[in-house]
N, CA, C and O atoms as a CHARMM CRD file, in Angstrom:
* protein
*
  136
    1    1 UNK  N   -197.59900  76.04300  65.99100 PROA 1      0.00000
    2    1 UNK  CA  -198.39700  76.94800  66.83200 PROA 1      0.00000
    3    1 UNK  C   -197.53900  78.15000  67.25100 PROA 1      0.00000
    4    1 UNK  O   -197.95800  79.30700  67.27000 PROA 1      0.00000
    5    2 UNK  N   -196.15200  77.72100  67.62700 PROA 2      0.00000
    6    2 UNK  CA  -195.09600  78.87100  68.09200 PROA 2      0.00000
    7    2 UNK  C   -195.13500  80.22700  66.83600 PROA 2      0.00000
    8    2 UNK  O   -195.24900  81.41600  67.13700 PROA 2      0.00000
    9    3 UNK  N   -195.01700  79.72400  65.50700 PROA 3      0.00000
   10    3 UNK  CA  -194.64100  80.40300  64.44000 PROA 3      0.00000
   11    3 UNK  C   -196.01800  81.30600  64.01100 PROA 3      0.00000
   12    3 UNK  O   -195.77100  82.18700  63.18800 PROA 3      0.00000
   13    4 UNK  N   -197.50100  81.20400  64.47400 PROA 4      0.00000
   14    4 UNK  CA  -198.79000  81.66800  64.47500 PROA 4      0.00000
   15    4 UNK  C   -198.57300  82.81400  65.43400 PROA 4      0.00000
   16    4 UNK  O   -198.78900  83.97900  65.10100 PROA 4      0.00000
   17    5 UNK  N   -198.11000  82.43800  66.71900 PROA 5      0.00000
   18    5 UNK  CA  -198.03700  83.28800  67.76200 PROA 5      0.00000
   19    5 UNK  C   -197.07100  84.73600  67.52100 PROA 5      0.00000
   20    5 UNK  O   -197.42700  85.87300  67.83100 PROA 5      0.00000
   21    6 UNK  N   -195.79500  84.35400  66.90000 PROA 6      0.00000
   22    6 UNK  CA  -195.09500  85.21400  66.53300 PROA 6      0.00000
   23    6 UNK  C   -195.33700  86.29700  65.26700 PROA 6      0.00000
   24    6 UNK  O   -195.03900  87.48700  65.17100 PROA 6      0.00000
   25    7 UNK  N   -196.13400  85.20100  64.16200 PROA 7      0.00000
   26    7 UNK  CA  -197.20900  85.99300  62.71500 PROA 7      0.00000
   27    7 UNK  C   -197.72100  87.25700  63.60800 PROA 7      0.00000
   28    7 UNK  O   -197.26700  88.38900  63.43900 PROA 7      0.00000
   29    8 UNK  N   -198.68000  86.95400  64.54000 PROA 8      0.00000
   30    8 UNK  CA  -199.81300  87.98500  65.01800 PROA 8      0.00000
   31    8 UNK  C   -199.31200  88.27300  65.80400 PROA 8      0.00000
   32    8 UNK  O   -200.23000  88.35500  66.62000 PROA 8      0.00000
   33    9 UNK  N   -198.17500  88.62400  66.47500 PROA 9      0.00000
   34    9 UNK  CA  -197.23100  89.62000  67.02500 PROA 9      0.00000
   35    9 UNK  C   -196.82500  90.53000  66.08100 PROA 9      0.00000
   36    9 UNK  O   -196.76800  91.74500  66.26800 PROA 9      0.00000
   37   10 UNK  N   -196.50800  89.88500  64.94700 PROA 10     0.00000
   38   10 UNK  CA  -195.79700  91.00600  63.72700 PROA 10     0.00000
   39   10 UNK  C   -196.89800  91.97000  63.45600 PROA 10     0.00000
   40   10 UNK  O   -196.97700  93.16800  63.72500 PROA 10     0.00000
   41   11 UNK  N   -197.99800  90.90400  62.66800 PROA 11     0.00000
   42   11 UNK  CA  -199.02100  91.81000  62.41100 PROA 11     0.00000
   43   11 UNK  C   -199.52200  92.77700  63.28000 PROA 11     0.00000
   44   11 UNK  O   -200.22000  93.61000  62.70100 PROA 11     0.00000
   45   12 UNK  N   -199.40400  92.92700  64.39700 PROA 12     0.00000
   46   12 UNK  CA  -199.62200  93.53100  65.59500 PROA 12     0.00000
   47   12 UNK  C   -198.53900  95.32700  64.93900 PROA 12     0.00000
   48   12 UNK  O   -198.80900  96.51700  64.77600 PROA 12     0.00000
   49   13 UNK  N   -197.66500  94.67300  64.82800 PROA 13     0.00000
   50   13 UNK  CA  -196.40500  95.76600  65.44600 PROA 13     0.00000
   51   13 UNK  C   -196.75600  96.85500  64.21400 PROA 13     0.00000
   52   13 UNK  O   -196.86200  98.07600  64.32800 PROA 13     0.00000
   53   14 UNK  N   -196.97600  95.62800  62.39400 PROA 14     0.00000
   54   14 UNK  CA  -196.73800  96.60200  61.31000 PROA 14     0.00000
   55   14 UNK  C   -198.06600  97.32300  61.23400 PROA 14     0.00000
   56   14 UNK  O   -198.09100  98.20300  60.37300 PROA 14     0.00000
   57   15 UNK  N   -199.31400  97.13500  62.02200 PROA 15     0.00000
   58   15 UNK  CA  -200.29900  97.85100  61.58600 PROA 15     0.00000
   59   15 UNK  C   -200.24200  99.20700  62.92900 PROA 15     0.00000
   60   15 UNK  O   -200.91800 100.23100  63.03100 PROA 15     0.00000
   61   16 UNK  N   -199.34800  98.75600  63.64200 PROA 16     0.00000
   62   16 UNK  CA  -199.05500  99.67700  65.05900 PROA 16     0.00000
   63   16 UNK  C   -198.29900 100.93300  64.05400 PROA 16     0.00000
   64   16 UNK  O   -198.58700 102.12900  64.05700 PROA 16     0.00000
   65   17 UNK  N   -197.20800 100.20100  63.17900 PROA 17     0.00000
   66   17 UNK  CA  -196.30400 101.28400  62.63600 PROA 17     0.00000
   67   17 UNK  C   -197.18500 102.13900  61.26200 PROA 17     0.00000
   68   17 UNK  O   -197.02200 103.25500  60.76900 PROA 17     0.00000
   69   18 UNK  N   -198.11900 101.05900  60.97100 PROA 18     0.00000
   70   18 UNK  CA  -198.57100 102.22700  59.40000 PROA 18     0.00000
   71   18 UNK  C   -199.51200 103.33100  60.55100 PROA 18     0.00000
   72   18 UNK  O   -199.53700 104.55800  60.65100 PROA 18     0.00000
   73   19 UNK  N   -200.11700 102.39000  61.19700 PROA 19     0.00000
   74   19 UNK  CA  -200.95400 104.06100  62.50100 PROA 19     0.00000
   75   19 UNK  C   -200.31000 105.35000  62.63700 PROA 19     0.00000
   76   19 UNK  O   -200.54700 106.53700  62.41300 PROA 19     0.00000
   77   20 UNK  N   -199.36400 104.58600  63.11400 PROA 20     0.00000
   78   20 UNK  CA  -198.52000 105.99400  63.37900 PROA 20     0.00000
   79   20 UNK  C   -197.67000 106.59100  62.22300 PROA 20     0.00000
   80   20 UNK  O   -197.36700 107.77300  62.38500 PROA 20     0.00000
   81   21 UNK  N   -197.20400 105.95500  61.01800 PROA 21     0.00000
   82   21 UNK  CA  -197.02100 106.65000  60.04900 PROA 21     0.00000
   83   21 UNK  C   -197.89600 107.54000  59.45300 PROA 21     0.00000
   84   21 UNK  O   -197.50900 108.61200  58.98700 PROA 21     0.00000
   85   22 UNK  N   -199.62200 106.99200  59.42600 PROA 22     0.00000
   86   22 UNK  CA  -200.37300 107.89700  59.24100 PROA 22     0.00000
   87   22 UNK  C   -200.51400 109.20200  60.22000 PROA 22     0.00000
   88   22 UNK  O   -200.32600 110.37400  59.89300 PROA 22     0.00000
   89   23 UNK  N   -200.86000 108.74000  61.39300 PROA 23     0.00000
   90   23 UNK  CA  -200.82200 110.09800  62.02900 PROA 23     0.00000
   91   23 UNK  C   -199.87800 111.32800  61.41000 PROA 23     0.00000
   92   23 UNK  O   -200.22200 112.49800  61.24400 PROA 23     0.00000
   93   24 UNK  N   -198.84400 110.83800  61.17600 PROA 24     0.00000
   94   24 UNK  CA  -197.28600 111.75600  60.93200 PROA 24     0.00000
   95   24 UNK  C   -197.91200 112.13500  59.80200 PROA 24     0.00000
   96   24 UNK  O   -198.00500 113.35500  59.66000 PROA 24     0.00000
   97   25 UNK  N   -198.50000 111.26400  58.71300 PROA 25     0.00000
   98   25 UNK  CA  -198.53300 112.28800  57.79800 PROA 25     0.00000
   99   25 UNK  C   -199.15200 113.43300  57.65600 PROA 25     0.00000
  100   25 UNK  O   -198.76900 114.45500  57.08600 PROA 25     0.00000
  101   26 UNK  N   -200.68900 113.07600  58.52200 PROA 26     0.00000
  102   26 UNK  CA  -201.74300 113.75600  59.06600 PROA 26     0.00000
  103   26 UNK  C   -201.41700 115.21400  59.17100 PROA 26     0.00000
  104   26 UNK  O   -201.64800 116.18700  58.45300 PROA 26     0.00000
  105   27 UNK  N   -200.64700 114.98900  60.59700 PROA 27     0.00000
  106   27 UNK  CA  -200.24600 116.12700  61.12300 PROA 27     0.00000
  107   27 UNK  C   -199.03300 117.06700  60.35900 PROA 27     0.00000
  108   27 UNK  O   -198.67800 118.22100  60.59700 PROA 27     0.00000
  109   28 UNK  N   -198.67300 116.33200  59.60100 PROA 28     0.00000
  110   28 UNK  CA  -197.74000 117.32000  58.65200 PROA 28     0.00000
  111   28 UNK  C   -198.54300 117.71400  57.43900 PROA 28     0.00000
  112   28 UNK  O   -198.13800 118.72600  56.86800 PROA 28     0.00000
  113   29 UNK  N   -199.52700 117.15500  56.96800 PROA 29     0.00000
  114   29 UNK  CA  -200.70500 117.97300  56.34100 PROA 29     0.00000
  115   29 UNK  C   -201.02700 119.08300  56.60800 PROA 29     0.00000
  116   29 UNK  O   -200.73300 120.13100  56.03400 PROA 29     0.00000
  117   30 UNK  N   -202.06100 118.78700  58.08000 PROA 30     0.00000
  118   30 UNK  CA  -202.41800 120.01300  58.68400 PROA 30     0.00000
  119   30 UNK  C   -201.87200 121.50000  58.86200 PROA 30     0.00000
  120   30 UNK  O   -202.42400 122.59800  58.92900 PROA 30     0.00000
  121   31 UNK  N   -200.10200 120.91400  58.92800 PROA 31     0.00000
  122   31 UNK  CA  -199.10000 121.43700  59.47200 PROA 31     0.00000
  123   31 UNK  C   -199.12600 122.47900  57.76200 PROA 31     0.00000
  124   31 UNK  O   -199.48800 123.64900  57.63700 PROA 31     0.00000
  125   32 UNK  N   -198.70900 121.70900  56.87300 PROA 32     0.00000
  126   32 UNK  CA  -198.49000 122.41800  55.51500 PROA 32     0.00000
  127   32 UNK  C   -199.88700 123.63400  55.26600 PROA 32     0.00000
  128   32 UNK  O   -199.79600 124.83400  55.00800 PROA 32     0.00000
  129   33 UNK  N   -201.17000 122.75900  55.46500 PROA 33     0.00000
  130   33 UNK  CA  -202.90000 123.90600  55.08000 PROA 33     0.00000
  131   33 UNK  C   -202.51900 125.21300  55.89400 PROA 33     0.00000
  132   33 UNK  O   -202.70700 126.32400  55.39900 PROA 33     0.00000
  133   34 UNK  N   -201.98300 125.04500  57.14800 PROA 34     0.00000
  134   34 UNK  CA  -202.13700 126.09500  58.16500 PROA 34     0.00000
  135   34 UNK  C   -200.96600 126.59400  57.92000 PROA 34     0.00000
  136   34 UNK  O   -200.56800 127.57300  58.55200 PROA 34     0.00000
């Protein structure tokens, strides 16, 4: 049960980090059109 708890902590963090990798790319898109 300990080792479940810690899974969906991770999964938590790496879909926290592709978010915000996307944003970054986003905005450096925008950044390049303009």
């Amino acid at each position: 049960e300990g080792d479940r708890e810690i899974g969906a902590g991770e999964k938590v963090r790496v879909v926290g980090v592709e978010g915000m990798t996307l944003k970054v790319q986003r905005l450096s898109e925008h950044r390049g059109e303009s």
